[in-house]
C-alpha positions as CSV (number, residue, x, y, z in Angstrom):
1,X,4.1,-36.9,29.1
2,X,6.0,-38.9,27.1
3,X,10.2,-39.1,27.3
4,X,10.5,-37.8,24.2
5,X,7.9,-35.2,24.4
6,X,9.9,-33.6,27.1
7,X,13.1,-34.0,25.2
8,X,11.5,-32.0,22.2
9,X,10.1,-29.2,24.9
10,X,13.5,-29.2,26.2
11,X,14.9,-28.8,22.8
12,X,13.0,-26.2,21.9
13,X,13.4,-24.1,25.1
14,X,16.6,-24.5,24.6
15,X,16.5,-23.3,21.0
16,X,14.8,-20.0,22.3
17,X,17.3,-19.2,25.2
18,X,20.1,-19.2,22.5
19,X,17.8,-17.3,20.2
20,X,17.6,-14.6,23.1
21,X,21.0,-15.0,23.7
22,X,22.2,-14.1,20.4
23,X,20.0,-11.1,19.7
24,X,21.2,-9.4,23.0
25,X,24.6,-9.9,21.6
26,X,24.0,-8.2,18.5
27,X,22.5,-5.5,20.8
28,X,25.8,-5.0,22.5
29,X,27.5,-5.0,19.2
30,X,25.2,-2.0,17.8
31,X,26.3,0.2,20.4
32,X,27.1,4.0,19.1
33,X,30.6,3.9,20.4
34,X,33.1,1.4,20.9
35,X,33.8,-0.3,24.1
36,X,37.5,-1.1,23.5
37,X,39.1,-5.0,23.5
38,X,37.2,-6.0,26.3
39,X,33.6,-6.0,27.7
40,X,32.7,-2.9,30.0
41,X,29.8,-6.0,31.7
42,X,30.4,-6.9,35.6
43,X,31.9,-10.8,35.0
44,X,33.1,-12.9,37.7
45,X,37.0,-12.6,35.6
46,X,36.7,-9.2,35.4
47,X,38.0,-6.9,38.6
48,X,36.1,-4.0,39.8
49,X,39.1,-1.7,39.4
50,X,39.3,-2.5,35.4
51,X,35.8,-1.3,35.1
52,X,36.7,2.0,36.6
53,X,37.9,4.4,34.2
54,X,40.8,4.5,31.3
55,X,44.0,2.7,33.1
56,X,45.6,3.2,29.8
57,X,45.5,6.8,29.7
58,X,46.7,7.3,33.3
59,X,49.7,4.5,32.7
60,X,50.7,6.8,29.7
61,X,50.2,10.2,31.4
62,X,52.4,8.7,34.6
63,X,54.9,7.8,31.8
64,X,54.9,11.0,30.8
65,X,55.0,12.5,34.6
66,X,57.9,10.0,35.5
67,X,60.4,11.2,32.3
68,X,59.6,14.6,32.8
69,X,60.8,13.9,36.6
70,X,63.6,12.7,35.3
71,X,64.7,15.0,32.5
72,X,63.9,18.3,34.9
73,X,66.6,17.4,37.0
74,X,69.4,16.4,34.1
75,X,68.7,20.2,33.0
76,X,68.7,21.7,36.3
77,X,71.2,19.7,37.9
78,X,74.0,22.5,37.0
79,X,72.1,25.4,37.6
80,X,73.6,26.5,40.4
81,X,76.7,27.1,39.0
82,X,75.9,29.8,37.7
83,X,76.5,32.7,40.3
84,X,72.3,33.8,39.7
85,X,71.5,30.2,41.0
86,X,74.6,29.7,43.1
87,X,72.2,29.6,46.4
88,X,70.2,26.7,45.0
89,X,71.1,23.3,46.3
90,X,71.9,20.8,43.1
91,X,68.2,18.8,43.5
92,X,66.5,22.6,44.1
93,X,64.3,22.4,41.4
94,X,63.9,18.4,41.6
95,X,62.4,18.8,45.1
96,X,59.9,21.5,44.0
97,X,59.1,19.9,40.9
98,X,58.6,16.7,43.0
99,X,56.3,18.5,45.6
100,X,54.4,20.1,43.0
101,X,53.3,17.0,41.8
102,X,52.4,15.3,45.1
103,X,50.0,18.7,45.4
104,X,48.8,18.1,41.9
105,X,48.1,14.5,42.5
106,X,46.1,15.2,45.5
107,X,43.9,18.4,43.7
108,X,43.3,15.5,40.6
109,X,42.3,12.6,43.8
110,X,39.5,15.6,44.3
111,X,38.6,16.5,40.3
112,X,38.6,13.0,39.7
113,X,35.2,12.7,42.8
114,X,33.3,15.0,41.1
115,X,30.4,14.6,39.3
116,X,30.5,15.9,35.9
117,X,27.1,17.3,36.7
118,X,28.4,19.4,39.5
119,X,31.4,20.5,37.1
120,X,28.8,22.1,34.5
121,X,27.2,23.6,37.3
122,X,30.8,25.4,38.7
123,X,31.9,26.4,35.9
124,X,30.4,30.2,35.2
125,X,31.9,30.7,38.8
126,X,35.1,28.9,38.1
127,X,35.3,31.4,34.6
128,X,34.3,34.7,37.0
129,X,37.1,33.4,39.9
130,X,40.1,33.0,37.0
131,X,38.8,36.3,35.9
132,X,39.7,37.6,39.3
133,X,43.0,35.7,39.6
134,X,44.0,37.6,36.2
135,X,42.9,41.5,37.5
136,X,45.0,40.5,40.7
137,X,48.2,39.4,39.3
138,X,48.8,42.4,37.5
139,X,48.1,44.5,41.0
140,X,51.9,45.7,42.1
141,X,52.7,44.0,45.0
142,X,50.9,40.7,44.4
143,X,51.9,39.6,41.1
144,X,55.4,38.3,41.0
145,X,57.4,39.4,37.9
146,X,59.9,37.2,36.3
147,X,61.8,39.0,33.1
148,X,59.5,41.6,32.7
149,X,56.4,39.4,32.6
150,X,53.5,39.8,35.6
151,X,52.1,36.4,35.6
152,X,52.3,35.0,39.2
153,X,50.7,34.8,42.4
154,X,53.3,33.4,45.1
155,X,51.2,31.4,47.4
156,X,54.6,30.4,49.8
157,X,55.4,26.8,49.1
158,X,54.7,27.7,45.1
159,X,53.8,30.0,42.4
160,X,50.6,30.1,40.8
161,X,49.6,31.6,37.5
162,X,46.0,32.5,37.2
163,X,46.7,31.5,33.0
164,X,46.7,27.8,33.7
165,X,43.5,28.2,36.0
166,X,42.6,30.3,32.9
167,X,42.6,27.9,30.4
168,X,40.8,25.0,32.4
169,X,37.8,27.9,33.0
170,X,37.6,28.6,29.5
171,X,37.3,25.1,28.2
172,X,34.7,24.2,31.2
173,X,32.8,27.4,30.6
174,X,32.7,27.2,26.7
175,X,31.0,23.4,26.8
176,X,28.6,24.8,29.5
177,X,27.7,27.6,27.1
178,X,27.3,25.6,23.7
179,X,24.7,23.4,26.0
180,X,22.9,26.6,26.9
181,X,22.7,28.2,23.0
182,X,22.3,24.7,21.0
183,X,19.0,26.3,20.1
184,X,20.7,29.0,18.8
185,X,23.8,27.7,17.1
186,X,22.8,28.9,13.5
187,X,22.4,32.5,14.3
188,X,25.6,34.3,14.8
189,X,25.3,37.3,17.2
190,X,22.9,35.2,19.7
191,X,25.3,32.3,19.4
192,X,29.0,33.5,19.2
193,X,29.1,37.1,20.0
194,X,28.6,36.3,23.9
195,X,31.7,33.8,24.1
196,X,33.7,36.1,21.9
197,X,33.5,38.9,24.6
198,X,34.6,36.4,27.5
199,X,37.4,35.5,25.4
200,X,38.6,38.8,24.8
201,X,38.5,40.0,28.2
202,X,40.5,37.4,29.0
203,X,42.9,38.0,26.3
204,X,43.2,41.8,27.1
205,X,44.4,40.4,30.7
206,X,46.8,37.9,29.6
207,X,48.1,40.6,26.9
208,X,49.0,42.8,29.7
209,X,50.9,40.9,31.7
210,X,52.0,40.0,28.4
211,X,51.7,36.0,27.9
212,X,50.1,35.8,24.0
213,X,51.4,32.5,24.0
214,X,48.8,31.0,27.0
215,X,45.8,33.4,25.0
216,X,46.5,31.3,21.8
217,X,45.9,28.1,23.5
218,X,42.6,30.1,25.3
219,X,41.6,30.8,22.2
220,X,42.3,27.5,20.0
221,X,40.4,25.5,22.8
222,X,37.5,28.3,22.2
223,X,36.9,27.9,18.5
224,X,37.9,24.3,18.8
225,X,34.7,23.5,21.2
226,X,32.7,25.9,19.5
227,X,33.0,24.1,16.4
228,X,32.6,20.8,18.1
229,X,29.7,22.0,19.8
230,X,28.1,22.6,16.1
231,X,28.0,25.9,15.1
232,X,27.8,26.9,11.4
233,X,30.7,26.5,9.5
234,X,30.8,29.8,8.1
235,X,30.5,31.3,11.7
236,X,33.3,29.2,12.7
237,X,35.6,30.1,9.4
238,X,34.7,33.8,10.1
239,X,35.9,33.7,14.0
240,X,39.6,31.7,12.7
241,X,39.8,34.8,10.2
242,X,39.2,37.1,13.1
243,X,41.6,35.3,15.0
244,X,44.5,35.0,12.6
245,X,44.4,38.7,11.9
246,X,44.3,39.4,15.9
247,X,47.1,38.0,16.2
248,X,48.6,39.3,13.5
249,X,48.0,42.3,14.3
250,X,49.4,41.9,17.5
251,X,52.9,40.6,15.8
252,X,53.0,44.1,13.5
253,X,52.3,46.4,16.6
254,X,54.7,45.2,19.2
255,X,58.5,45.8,18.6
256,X,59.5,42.9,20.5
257,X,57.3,40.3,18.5
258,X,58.4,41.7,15.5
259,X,62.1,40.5,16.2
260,X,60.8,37.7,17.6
261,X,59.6,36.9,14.2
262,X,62.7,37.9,12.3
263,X,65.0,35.9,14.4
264,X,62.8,33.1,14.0
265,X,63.8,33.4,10.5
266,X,66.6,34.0,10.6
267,X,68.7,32.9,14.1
268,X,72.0,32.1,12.8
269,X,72.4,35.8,11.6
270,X,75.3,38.0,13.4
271,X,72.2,40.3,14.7
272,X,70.1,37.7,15.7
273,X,72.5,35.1,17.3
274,X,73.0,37.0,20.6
275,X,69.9,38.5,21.0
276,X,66.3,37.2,20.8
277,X,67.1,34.1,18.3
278,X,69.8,32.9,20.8
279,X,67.4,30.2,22.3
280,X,66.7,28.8,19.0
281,X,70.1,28.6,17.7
282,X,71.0,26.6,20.4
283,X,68.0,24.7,21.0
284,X,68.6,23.7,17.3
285,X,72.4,22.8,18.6
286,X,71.6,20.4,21.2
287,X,69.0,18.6,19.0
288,X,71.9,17.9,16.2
289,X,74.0,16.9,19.0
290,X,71.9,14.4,19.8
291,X,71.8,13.0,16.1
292,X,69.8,9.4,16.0
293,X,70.0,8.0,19.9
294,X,71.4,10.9,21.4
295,X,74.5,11.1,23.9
296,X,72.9,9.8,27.0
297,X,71.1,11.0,29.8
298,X,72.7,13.6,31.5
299,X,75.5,13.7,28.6
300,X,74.1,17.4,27.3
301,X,76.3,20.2,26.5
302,X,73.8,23.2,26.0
303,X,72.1,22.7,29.3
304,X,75.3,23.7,31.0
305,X,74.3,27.5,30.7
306,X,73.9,27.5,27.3
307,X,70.8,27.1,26.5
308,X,68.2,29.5,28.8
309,X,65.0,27.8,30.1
310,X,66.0,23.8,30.0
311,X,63.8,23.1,32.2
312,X,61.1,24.6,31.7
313,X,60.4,26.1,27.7
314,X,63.3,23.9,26.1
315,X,63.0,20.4,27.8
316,X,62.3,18.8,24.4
317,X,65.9,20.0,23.1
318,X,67.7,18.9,26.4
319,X,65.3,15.3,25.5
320,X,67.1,15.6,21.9
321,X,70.7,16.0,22.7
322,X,70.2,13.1,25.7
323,X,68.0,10.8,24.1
324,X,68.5,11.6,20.1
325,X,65.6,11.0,17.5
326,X,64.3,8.4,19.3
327,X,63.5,10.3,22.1
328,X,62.0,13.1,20.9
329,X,59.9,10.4,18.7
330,X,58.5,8.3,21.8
331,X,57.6,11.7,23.6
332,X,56.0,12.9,20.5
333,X,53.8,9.3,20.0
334,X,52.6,8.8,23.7
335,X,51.3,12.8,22.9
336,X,49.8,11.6,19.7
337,X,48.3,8.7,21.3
338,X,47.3,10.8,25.0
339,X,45.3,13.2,22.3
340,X,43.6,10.7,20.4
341,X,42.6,8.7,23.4
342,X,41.1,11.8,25.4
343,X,39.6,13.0,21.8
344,X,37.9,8.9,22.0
345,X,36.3,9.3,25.2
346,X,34.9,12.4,24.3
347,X,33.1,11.1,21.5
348,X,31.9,8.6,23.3
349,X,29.9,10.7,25.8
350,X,29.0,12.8,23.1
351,X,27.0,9.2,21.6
352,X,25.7,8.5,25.0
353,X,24.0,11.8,24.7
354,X,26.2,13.9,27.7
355,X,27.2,17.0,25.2
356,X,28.7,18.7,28.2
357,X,31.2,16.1,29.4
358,X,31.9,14.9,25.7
359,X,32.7,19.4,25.0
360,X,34.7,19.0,28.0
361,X,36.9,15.9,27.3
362,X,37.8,17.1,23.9
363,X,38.2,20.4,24.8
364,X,41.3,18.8,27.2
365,X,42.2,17.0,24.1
366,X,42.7,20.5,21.8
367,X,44.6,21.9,25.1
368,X,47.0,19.3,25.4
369,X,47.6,18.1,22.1
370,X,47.8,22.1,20.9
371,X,50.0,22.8,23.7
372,X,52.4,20.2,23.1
373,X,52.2,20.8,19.4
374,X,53.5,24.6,19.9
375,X,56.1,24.1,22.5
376,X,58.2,20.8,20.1
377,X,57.6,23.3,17.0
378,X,59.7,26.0,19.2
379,X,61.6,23.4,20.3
380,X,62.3,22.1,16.8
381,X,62.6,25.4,14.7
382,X,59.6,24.7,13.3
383,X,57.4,28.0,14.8
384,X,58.7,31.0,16.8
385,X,59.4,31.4,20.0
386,X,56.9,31.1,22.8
387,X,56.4,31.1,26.4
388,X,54.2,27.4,26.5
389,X,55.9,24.3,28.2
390,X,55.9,20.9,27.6
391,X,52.8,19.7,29.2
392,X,53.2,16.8,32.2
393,X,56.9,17.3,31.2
394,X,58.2,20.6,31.8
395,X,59.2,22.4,35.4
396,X,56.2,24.3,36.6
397,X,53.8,23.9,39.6
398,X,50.7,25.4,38.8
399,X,51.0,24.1,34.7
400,X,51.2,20.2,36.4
401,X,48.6,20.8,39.0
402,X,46.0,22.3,36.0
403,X,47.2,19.6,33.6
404,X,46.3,16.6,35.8
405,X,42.8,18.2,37.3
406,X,42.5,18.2,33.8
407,X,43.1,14.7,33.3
408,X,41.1,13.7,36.2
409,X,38.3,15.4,35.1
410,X,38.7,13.0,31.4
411,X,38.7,9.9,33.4
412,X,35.8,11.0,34.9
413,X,34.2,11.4,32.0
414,X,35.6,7.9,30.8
415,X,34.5,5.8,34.4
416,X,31.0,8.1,33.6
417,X,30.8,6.4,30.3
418,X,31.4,3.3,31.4
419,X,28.6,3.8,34.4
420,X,26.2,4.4,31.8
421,X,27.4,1.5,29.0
422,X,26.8,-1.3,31.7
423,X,23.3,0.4,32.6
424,X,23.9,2.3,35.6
425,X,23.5,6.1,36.2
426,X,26.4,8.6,35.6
């Protein structure tokens, strides 16, 4: 063979390599969801760990954990100076908020090993054991009551309350169950009727313990997968006009909800000041005190036994008056952004054909975002008062410990994804 009868072959050969090499790159880029700024392909520049799952969600959800550290214990630091707290050290609530995330973090280690196979396949159980945890806390002697409400369990080292378990059931058993009926999405009673009843009973609970606030969320995260999951649109507009006159309902019928309304409307009023608008009026305080940047951390006035519930219901105010505009902005953007990101990778299973885990994902998305949006409208005058914290932010044990097995269970879902995109198995 001639020299330049190989050089041709070798020309041509060459030719067809980059042929082959550009129509597997426009394969890559015809993907049904996005892969993000970088390639999810094994290179020799890429590390194993980046592969894994979505850093950038967990470096914003440890932001979040790390400022609410920090902000419980600027609103609980004086607690016990008042005689009701006076046996409390000054870093009391610090040092159980502090363990109650080192228990959370291991419980999320464990959510975050488990297949999302094996999560579908837990989660009628999961619903039937929160059901149980809700009939025992209202038994005398094993709830705990705190003013006047029934909702915890003491387990020793911490309180637990069955509604957070509650609300992570829910969400896993709703996706499980729009998988099981996709055949029968279009027809109402077959399709809806079932998942109504499971959400009622488990309103009826939380209503007697009484905590309407943690059943709204419930029941937002409900309709919200429901609708995701594709049922009809005029099934889904029916159940939200159920809902809203439920609820209403519920408002007109109980004396105590009805003022809650009234001094939601008007908290400034002589009648109102003292009585059940008094966290509102001065949750409204410390957030004009804290005007554009805010007076500096551990500069607040109203957390000095002024305003109730700092550190648990009213962090964002205690944020306001500390930390100004500005501070209340950044915690409302890394929410804005933490929703959207978890609402991403839920799509993105949802295109890689894993219905379950993509219902699952956004369902956490509805929870969180939802939650957050109700506890700054309290916070900001915007809605009436209600018993939901600040989630990752606020003081509670068993609210942290569901919100990051919550979490984990998302970056499952993402390092799942990823699994599949670079041609593994989930």
């Amino acid at each position: 063979m001639s020299s330049a009868s190989a050089t041709s072959m070798v020309q041509r050969i060459g030719a067809w390599m980059a042929g082959l090499g550009a129509a597997a790159q426009s394969a890559v880029e015809v993907l049904p969801v996005r892969t993000g700024s970088a390639e999810y392909g094994r290179t020799r520049s890429t590390p194993a760990h980046v592969l894994g799952f979505d850093q950038a969600l967990l470096w914003v959800t440890v932001a979040l954990l790390a400022f609410g550290v920090v902000m419980v214990y600027s609103a609980s630091i004086a607690m016990p100076d008042n005689p009701r707290f006076s046996r409390y050290a000054h870093t009391h609530f610090l040092t159980r908020h502090a363990l109650s995330l080192v228990v959370a973090f291991v419980a999320a280690l464990i959510a975050f090993q488990i297949p999302m196979q094996t999560w579908e396949k837990l989660a009628p159980w999961l619903f039937v054991v929160s059901l149980v945890l809700l009939i025992l806390v209202l038994v005398p002697f094993i709830g705990k009551t705190v003013y006047g409400a029934r909702r915890w369990i003491s387990l020793g080292f911490m309180n637990f309350q069955p509604s957070e378990l509650a609300k992570f059931a829910v969400l896993l058993y709703a996706a499980d169950y729009m998988v099981r009926k996709m055949d029968v999405k279009e027809k109402f009673f077959r399709a809806v009727l079932p998942m109504a009843v499971a959400v009622a009973v488990v309103g009826l609970l939380l209503l007697a313990e009484p905590d309407m606030g943690a059943f709204m969320v419930i029941a937002v995260i409900a309709m919200g997968i429901l609708f995701l999951g594709g049922v009809n649109a005029r099934m889904f507009f029916l159940i939200a006009a159920v809902m809203v006159v439920a609820f209403g309902l519920m408002v007109a019928l109980s004396d105590w909800r009805r003022e809650r309304i009234f001094a939601y409307l008007d908290p400034w009023s002589e009648k109102h000041a003292l009585g059940k608008g008094y966290q509102l009026s001065h949750s409204l305080i410390a957030i004009g005190r804290g005007e554009i940047f805010g007076v500096g951390l551990g500069g607040s006035v109203e957390k000095l036994h002024w305003l109730p519930e700092a550190h648990t219901d009213f962090l964002l105010a205690v944020i306001g008056e500390e930390f100004g505009l500005i501070g209340v902005l950044v915690v409302i953007g890394l929410f804005l952004w933490m929703t959207r990101r978890i609402m991403h990778i839920g799509r993105q299973a949802i295109a890689l054909e894993r219905l379950f885990a993509g219902l699952v994902a956004q369902g956490v998305g509805i929870w969180m975002g939802f939650q957050a949006f109700i506890n700054m409208g309290v916070n900001l005058g915007a809605l009436p008062t209600k018993g939901l914290t600040l989630p990752l932010m606020s003081y509670g044990g068993s609210a942290i410990l569901m919100n990051l097995v919550a979490l984990a269970v998302v970056l499952r879902v993402d390092y799942e994804n990823k699994q599949l995109m670079r041609g593994g198995r989930a």
